[in-house]
N, CA, C and O atoms as a DFTB+ gen file, in Angstrom:
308 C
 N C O
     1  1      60.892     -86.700     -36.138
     2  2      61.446     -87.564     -37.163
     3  2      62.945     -87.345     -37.199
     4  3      63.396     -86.306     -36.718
     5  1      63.594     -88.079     -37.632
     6  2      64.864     -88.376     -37.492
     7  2      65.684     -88.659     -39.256
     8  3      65.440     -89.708     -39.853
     9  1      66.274     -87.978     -39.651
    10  2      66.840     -88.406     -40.989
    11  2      68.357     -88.557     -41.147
    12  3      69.055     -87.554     -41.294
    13  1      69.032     -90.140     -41.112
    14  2      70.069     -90.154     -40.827
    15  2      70.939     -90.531     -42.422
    16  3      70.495     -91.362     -43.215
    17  1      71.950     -89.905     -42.607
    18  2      72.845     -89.800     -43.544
    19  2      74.289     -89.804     -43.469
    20  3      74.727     -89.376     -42.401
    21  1      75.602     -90.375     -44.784
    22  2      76.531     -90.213     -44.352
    23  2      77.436     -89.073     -43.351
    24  3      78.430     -89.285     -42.656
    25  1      76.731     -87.910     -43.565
    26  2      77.263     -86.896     -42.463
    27  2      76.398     -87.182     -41.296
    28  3      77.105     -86.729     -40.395
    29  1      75.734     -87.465     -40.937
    30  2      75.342     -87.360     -39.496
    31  2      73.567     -87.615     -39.969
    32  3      72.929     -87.740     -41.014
    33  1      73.273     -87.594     -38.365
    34  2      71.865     -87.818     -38.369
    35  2      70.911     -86.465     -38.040
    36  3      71.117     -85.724     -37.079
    37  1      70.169     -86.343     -38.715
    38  2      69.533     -84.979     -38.233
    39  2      67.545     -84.932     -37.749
    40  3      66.608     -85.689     -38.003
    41  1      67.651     -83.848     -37.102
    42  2      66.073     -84.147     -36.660
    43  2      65.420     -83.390     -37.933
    44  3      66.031     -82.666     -38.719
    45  1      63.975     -83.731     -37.965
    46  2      63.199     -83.193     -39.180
    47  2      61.876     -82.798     -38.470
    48  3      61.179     -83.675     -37.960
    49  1      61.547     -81.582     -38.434
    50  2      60.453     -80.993     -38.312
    51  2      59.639     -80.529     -38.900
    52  3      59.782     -79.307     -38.942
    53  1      58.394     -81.046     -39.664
    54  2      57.515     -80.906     -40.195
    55  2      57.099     -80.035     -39.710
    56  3      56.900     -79.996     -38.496
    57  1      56.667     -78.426     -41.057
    58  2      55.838     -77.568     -40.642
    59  2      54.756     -77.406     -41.429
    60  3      53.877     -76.658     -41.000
    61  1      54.597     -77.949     -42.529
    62  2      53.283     -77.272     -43.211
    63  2      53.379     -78.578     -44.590
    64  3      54.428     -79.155     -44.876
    65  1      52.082     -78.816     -45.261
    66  2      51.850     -79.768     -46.026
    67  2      51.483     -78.729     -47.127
    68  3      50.995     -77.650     -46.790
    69  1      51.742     -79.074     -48.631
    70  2      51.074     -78.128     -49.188
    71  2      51.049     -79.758     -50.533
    72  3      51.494     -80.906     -50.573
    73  1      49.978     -78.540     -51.668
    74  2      49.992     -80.090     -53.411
    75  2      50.582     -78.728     -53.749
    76  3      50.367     -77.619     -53.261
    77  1      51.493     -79.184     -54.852
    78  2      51.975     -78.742     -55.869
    79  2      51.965     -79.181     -57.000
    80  3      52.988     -79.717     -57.426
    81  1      50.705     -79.070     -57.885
    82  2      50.545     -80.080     -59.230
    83  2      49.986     -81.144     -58.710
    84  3      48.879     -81.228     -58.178
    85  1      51.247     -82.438     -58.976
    86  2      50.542     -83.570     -58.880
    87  2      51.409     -83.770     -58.228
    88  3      51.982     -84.733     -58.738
    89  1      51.991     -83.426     -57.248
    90  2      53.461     -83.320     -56.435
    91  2      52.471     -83.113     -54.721
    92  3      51.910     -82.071     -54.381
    93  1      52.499     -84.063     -54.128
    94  2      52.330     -83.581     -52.238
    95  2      53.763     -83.025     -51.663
    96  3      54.902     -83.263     -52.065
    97  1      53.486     -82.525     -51.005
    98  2      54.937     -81.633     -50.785
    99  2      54.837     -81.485     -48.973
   100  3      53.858     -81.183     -48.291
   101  1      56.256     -81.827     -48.541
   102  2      55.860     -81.909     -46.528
   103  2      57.215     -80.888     -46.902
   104  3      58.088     -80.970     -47.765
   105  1      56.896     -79.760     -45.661
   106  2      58.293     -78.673     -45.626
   107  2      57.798     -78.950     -44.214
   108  3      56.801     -79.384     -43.638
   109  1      59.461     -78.298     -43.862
   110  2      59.965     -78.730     -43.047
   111  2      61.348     -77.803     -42.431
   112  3      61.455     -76.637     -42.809
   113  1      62.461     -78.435     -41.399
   114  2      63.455     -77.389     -41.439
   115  2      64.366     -79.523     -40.746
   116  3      63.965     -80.305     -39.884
   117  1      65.478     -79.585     -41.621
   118  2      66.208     -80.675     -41.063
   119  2      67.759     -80.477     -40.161
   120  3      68.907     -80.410     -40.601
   121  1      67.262     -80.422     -38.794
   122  2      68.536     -79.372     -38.022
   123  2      68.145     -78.068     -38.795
   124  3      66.982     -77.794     -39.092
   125  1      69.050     -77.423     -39.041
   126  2      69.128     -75.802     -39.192
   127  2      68.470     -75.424     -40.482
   128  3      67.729     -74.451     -40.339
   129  1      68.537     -76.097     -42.194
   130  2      68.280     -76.085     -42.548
   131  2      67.109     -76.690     -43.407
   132  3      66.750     -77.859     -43.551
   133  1      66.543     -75.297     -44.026
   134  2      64.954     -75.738     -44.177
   135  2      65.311     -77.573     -45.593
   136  3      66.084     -78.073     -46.410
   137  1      64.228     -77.703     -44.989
   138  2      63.904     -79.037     -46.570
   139  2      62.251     -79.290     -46.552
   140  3      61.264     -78.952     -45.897
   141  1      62.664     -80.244     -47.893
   142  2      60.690     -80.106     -48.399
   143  2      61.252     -81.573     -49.064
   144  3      62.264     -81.896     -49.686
   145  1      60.175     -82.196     -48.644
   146  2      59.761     -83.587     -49.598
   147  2      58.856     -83.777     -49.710
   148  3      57.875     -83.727     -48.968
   149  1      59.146     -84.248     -51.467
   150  2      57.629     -84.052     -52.297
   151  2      57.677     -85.713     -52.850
   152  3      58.674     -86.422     -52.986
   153  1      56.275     -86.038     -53.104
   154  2      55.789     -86.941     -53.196
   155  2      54.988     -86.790     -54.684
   156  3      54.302     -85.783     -54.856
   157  1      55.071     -87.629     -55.570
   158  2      54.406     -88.104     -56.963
   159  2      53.296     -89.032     -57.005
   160  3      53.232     -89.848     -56.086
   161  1      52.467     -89.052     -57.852
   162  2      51.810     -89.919     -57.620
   163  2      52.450     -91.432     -57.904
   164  3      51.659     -92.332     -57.622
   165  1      53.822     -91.899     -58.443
   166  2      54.039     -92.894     -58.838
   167  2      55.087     -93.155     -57.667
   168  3      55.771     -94.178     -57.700
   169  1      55.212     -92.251     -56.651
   170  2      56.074     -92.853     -55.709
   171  2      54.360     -93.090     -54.536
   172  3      54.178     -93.946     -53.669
   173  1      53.995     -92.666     -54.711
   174  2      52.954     -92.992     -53.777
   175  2      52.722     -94.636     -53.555
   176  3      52.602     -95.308     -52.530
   177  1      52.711     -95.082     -55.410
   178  2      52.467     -96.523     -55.285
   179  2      53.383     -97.524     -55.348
   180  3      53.303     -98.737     -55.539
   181  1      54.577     -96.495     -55.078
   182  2      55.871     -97.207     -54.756
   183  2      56.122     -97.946     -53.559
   184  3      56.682     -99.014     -53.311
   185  1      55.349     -96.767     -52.662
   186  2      54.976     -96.698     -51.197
   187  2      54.703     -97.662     -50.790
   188  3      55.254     -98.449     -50.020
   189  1      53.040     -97.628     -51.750
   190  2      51.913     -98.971     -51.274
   191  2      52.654    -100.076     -51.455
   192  3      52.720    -100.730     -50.415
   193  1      53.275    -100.577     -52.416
   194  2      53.899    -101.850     -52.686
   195  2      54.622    -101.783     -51.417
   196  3      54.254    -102.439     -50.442
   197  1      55.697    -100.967     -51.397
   198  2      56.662    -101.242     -49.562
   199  2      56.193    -101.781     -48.703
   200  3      56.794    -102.614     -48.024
   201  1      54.389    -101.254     -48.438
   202  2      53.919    -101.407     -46.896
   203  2      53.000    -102.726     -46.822
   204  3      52.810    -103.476     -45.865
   205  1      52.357    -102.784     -48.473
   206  2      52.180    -104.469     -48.755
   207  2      50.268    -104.211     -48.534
   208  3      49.584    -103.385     -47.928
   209  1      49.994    -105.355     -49.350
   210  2      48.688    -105.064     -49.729
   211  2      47.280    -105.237     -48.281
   212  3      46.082    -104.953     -48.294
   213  1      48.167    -105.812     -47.216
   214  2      47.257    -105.933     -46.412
   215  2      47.248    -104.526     -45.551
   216  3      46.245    -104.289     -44.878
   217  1      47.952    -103.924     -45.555
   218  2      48.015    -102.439     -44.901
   219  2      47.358    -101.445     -46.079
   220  3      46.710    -100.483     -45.666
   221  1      47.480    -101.613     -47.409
   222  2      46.611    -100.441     -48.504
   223  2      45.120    -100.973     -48.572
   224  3      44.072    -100.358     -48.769
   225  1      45.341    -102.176     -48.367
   226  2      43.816    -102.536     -48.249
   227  2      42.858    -102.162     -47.106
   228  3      41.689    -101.958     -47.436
   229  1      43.287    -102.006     -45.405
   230  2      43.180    -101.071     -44.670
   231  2      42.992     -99.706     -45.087
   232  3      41.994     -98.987     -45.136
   233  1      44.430     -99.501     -45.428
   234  2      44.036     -97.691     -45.867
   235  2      42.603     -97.328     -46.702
   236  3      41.691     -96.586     -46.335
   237  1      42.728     -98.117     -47.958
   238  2      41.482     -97.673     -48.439
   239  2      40.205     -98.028     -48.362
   240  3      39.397     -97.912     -49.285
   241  1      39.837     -98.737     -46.600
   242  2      38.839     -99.531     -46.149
   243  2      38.385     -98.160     -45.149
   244  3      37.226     -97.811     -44.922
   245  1      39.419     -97.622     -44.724
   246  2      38.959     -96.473     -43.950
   247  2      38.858     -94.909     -44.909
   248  3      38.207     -93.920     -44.573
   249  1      39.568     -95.034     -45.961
   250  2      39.011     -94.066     -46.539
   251  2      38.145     -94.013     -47.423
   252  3      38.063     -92.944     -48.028
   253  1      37.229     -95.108     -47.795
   254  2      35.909     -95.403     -48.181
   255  2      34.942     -95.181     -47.211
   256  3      33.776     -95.136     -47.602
   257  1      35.184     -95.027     -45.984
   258  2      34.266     -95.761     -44.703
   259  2      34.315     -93.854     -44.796
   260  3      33.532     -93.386     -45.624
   261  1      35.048     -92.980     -44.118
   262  2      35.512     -91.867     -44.020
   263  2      34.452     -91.156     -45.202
   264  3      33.464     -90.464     -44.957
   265  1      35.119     -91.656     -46.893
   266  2      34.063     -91.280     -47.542
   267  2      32.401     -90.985     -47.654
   268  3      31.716     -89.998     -47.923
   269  1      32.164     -92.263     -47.329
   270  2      30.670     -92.424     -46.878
   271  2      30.116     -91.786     -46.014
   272  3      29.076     -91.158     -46.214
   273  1      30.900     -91.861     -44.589
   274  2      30.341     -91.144     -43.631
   275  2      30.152     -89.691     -44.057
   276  3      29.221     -89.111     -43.498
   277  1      30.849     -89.013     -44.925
   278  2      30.882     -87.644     -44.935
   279  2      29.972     -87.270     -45.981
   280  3      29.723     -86.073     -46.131
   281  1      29.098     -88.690     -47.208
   282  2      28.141     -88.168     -47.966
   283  2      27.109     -88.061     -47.399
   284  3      26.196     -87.342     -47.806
   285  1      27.041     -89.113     -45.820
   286  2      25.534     -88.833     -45.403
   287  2      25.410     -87.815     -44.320
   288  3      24.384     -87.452     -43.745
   289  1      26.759     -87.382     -44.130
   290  2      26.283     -86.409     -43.553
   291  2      25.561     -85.010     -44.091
   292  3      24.701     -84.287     -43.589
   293  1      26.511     -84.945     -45.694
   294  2      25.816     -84.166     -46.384
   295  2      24.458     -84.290     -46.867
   296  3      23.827     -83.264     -47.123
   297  1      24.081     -85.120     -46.979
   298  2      22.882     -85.015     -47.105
   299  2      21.579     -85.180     -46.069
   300  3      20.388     -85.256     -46.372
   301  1      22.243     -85.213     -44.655
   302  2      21.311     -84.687     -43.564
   303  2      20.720     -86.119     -42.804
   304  3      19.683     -86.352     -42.184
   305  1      22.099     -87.085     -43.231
   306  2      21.039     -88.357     -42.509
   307  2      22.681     -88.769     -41.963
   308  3      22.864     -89.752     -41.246
């Protein structure tokens, strides 16, 4: 990933995902120094609006589908 700004452009390397609260949180190191971006739940659906309803409607077509698959597996069928 790439994060470009008035000083320059820098690379971003994702190392570890963690929740914090109600906060998703991606750390990272951007060039030399470390960074972390955290995510809310009200930027989440800030998000969805950006990417537009035919792509969230996807998203949550596979994570229903995802869902399902993983109740029947629990229960042995």
């Amino acid at each position: 990933m790439k994060v470009s700004s008035p000083v320059g452009e820098f690379p971003f390397e994702p190392e570890r995902v963690s929740i914090e609260g109600t906060k998703l949180t991606l750390h990272g190191r951007m060039g030399a120094w470390p960074a972390r971006v955290q995510m809310e739940p009200a930027d989440g659906l800030a998000f969805a609006r950006l990417l537009g309803p035919r792509f969230v409607v996807g998203a949550l077509s596979v994570a229903l589908l995802g869902m399902t698959a993983r109740g029947r597996r629990g229960r042995g069928g």
